[in-house]
N, CA, C and O of each residue as an XYZ file, in Angstrom:
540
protein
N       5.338     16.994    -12.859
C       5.898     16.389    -14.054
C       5.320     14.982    -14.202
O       5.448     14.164    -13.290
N       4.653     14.677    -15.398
C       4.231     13.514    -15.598
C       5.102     12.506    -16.049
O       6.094     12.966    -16.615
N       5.040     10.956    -15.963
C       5.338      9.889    -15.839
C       5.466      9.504    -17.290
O       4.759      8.512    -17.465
N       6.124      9.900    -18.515
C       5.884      9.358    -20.105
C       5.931      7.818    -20.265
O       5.327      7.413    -21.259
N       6.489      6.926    -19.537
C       6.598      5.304    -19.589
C       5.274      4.770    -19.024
O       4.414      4.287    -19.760
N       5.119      4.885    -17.532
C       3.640      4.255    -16.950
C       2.605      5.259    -16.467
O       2.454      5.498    -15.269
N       1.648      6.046    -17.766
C       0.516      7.011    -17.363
C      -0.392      6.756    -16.238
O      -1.057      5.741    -16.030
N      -0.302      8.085    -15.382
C      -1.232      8.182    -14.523
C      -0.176      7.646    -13.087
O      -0.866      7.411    -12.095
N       1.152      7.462    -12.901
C       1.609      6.295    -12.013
C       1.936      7.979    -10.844
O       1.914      9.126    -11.289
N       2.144      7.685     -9.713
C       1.710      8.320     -8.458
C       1.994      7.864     -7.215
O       1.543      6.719     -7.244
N       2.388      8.014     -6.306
C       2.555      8.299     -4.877
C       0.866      7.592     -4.548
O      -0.104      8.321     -4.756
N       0.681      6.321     -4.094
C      -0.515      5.838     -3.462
C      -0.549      5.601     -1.737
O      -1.422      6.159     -1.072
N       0.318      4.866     -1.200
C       0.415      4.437      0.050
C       2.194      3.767      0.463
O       2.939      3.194     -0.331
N       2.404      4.004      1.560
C       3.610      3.554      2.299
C       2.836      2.305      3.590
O       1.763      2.363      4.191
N       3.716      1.485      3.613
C       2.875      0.489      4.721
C       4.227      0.227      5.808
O       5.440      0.142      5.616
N       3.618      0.172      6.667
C       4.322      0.224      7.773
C       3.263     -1.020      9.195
O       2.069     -1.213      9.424
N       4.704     -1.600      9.842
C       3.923     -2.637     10.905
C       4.287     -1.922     11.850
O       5.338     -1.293     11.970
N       3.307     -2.016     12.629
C       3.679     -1.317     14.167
C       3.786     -2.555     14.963
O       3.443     -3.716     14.739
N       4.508     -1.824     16.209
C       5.035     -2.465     17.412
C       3.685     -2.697     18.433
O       3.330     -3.806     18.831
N       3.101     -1.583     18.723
C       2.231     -0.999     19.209
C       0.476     -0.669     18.063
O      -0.114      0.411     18.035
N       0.202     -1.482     17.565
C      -1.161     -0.710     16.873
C      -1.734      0.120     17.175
O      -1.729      0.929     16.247
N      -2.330      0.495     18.045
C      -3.076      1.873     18.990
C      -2.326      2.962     19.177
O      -2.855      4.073     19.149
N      -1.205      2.830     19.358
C      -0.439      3.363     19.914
C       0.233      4.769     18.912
O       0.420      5.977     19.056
N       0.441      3.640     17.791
C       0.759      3.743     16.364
C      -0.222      4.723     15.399
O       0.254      5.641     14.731
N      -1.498      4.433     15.420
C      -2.601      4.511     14.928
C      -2.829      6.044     15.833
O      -2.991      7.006     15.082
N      -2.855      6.328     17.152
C      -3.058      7.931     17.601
C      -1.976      8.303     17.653
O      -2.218      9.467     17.974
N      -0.977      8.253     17.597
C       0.191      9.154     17.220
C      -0.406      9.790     15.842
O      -0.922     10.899     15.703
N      -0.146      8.552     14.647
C      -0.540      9.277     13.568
C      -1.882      9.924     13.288
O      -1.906     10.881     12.514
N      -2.822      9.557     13.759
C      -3.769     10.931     13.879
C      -3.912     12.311     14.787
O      -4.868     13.087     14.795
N      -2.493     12.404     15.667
C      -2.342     13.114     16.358
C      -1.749     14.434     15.881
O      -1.867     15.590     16.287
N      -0.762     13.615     14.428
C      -0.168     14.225     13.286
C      -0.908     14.984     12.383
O      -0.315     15.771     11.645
N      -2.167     14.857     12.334
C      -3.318     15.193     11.605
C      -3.815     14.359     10.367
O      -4.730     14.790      9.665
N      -3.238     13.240     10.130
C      -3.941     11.787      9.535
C      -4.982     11.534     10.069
O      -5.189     11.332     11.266
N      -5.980     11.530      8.868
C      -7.235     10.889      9.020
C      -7.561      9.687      8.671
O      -7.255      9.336      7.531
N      -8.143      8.906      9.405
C      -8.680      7.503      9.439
C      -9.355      7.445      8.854
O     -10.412      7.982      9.186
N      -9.249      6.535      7.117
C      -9.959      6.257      6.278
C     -11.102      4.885      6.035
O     -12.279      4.698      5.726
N      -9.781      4.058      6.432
C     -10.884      2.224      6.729
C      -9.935      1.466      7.737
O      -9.061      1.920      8.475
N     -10.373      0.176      7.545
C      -9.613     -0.520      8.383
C     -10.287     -1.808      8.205
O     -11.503     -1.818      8.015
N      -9.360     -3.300      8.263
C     -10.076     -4.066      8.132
C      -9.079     -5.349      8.958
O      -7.987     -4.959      9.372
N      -9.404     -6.682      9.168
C      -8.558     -7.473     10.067
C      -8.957     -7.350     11.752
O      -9.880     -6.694     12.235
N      -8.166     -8.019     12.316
C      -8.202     -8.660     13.157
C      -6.704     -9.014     14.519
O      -5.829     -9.816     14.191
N      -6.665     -8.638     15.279
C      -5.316     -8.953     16.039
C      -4.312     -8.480     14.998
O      -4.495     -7.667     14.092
N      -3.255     -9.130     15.303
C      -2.103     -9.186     14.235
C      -2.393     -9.062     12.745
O      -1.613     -8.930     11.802
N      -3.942     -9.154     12.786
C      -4.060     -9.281     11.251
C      -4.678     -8.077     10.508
O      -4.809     -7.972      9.289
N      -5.061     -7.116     11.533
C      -6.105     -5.909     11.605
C      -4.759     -4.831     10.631
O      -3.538     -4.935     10.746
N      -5.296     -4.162     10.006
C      -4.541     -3.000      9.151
C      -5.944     -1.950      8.996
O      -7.168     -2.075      8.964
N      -4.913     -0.842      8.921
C      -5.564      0.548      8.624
C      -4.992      1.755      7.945
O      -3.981      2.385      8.256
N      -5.918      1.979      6.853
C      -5.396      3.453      6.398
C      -5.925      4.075      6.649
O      -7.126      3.935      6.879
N      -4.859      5.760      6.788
C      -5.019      6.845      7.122
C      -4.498      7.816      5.985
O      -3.357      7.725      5.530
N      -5.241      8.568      5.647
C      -4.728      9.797      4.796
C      -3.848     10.995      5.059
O      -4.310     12.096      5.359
N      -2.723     10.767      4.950
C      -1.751     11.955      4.946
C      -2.132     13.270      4.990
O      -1.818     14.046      5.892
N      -3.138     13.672      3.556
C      -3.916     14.917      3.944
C      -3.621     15.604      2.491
O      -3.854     16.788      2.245
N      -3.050     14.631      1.541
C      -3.501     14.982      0.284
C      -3.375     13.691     -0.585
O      -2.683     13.473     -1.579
N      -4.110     13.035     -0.019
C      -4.840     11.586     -0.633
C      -3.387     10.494     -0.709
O      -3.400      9.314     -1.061
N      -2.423     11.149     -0.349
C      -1.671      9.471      0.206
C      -1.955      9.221      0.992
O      -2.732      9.909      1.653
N      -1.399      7.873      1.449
C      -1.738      7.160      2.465
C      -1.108      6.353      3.062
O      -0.468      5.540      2.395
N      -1.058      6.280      4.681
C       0.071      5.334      5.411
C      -0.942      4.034      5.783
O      -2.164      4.178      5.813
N      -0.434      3.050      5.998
C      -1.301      1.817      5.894
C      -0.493      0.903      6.670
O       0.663      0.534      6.468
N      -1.294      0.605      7.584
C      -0.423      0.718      9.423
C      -0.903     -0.323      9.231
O      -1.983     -0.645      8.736
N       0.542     -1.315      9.940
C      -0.650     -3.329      9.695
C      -0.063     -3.346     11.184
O       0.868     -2.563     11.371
N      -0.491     -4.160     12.316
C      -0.268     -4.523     13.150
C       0.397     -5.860     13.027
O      -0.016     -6.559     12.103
N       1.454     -6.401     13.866
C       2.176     -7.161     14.318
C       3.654     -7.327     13.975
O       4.384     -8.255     13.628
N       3.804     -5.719     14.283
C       5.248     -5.455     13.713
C       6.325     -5.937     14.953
O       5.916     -6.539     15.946
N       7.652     -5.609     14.761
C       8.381     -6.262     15.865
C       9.505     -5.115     16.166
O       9.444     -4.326     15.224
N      10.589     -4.669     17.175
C      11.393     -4.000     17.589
C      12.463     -4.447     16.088
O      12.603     -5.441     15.375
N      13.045     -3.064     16.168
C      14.026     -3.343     15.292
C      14.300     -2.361     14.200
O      13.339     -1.883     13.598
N      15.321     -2.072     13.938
C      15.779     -1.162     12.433
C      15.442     -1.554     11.213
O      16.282     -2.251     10.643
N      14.302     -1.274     10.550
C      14.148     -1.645      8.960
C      13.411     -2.765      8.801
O      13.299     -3.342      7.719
N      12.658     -3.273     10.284
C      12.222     -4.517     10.006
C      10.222     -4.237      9.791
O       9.392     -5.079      9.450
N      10.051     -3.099     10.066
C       8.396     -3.302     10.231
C       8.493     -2.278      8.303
O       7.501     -1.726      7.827
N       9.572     -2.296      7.755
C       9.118     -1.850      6.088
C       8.230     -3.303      5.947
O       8.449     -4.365      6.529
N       6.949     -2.914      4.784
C       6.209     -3.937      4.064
C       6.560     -3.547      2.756
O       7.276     -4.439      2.301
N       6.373     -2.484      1.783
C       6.433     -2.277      0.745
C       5.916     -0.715     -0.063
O       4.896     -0.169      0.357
N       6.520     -0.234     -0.951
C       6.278      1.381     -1.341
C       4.904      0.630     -2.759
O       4.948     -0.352     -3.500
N       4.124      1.449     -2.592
C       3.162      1.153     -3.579
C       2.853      2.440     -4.391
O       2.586      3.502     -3.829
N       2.904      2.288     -5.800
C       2.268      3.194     -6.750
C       1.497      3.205     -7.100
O       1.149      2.096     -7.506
N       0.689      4.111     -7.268
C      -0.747      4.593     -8.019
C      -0.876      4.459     -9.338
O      -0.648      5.512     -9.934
N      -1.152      3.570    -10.004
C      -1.067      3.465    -11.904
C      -2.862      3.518    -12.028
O      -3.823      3.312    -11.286
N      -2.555      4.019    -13.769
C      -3.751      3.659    -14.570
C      -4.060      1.931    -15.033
O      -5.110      1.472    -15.481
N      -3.145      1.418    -14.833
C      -2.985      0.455    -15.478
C      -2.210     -0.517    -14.792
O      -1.061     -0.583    -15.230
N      -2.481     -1.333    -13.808
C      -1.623     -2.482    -12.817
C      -0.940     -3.792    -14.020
O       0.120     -4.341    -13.719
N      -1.505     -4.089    -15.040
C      -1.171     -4.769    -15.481
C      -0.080     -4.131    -16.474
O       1.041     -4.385    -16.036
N      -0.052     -3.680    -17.194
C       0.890     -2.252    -17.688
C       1.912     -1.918    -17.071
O       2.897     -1.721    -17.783
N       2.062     -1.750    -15.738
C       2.970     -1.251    -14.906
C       4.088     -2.319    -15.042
O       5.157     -2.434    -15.641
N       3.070     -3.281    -13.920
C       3.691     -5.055    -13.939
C       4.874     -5.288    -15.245
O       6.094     -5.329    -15.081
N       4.343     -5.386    -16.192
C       4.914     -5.537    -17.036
C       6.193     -5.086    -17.147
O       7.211     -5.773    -17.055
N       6.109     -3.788    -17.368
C       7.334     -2.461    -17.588
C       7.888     -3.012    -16.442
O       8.696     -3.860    -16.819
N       7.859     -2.957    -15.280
C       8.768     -3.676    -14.150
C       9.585     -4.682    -14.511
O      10.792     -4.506    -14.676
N       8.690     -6.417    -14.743
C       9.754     -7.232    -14.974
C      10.598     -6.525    -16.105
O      11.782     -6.237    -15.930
N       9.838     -6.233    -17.413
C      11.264     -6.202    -18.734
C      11.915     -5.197    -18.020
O      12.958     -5.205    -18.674
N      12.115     -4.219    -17.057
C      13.100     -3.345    -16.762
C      13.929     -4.153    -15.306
O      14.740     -3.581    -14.578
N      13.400     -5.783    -15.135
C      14.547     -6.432    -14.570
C      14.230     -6.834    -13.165
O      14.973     -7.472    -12.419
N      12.910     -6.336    -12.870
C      12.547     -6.443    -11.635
C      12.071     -8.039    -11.529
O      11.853     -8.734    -12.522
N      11.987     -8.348    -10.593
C      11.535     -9.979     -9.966
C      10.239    -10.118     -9.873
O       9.908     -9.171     -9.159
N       9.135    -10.808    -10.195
C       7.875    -11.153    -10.014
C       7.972    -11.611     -8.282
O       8.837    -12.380     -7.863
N       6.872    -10.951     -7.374
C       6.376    -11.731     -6.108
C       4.618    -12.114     -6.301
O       4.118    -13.143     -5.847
N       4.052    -11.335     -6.862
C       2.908    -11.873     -7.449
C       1.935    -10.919     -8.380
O       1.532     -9.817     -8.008
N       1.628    -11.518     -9.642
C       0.937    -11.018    -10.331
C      -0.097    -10.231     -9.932
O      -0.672    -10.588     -8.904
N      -0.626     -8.874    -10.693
C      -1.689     -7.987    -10.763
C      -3.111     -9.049    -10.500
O      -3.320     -9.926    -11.338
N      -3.892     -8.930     -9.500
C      -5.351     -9.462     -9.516
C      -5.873     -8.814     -8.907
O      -5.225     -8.110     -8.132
N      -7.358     -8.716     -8.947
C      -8.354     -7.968     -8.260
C      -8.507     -8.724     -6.807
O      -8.487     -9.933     -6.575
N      -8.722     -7.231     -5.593
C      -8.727     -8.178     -4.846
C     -10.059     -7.674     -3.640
O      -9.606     -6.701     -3.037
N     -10.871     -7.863     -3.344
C     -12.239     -7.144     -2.790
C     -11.815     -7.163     -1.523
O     -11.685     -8.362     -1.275
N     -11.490     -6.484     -0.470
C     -11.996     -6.371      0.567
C     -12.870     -6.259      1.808
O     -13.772     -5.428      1.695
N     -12.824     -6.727      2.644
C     -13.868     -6.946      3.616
C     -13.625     -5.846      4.352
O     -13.723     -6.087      5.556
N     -13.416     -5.010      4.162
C     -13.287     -3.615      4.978
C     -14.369     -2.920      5.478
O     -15.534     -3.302      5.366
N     -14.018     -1.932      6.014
C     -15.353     -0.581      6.658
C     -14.822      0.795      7.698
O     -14.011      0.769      8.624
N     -15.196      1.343      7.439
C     -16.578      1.965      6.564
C     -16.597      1.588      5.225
O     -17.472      0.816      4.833
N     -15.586      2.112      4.320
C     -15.275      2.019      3.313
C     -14.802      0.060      2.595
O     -13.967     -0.740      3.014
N     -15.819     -0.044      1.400
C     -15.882     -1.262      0.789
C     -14.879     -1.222      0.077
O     -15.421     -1.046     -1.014
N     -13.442     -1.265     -0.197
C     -12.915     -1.636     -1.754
C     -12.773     -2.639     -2.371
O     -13.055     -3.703     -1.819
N     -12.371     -2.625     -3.489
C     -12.028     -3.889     -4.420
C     -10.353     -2.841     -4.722
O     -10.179     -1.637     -4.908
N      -9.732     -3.602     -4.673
C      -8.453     -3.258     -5.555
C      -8.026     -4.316     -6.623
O      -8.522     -5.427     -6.805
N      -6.848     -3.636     -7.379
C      -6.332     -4.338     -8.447
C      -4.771     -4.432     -8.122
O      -4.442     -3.350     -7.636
N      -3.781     -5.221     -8.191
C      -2.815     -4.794     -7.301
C      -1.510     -6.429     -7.926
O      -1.566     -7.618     -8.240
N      -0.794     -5.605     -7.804
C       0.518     -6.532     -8.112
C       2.051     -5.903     -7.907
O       2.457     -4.755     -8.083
N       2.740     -7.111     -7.467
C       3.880     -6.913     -6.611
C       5.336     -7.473     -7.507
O       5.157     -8.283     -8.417
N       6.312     -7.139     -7.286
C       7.270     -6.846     -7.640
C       8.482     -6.815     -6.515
O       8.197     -6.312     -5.428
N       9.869     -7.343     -6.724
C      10.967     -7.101     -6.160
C      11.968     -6.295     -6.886
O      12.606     -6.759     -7.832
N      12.143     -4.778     -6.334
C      13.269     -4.112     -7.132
C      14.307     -4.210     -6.701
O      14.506     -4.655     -5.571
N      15.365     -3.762     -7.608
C      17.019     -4.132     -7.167
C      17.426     -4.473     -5.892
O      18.318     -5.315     -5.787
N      17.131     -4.171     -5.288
C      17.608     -4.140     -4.162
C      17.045     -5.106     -3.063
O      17.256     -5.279     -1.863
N      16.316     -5.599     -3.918
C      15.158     -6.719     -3.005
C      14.022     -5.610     -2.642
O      12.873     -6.042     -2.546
N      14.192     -4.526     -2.479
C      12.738     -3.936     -1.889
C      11.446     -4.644     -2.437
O      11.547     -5.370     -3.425
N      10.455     -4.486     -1.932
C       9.083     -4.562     -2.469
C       7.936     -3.392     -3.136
O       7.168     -2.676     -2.493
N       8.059     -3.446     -4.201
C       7.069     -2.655     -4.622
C       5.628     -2.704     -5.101
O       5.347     -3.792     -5.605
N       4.800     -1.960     -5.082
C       3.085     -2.492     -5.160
C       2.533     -1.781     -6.261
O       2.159     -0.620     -6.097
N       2.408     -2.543     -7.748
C       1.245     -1.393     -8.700
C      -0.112     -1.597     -8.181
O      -0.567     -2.721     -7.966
N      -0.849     -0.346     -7.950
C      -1.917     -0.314     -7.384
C      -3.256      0.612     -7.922
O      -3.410      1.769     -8.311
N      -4.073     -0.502     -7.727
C      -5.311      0.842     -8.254
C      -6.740      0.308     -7.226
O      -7.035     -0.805     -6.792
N      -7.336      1.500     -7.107
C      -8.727      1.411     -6.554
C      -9.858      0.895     -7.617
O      -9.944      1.757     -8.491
N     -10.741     -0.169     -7.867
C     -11.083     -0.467     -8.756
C     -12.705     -0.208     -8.082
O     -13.669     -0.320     -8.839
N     -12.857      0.053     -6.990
C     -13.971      0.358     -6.175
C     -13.940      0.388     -4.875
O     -13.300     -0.345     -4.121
N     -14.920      1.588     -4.527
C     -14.615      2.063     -3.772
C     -15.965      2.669     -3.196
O     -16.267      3.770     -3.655
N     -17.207      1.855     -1.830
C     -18.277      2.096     -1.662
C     -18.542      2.432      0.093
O     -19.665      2.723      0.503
């Protein structure tokens, strides 16, 4: 069933901090997630992996023990990040930072994304997101 308010919007990635990075990282390919990129450093190193029908979990390292504390944020797949954005605040949501392009230093895989954030009711964090390239 399609989306009639924000076209094209979709299930993109879940992000999650681990306790353990490695640890974290072969479990979930043990699951049968495949390792897509990865980019960072120590605490700063993150990686996605593909679920296995193009979502994606996006594992950041320097998470901590605890209930509910290594959530980062649910991100959607739009045609349109700036579009989305929008429809968010007027439907009440909180600005955390505007839609911008943002290139990555990643690998294998090069992206550029387009990407903007949002606080919904509840304080959660949410992410409009798009691949704007991808080499």
């Amino acid at each position: 069933m399609a989306n009639e308010i924000i076209k094209g919007m979709g299930f993109h990635h879940i992000a999650l901090k681990a306790v353990d990075f490695e640890a974290s990282l072969k479990f979930y390919e043990a699951l049968g997630m495949k390792f897509y990129t990865q980019w960072g450093e120590g605490d700063g190193r993150i990686a996605m992996l593909d679920l296995g029908d193009g979502g994606i979990l996006e594992l950041f390292a320097g998470g901590a023990e605890g209930a509910n504390t290594n959530y980062i944020h649910f991100a959607m797949k739009v045609d349109d990040v700036d579009a989305a954005y929008a429809t968010a605040i007027a439907a009440g949501a909180k600005p955390k930072s505007e839609p911008k392009v943002v290139p990555l230093n990643s690998a294998p895989v090069k992206l550029t994304l387009n990407c903007g954030f949002v606080y919904g009711p509840s304080g959660e964090e949410l992410e409009f997101f798009r691949i704007v390239e991808a080499k």
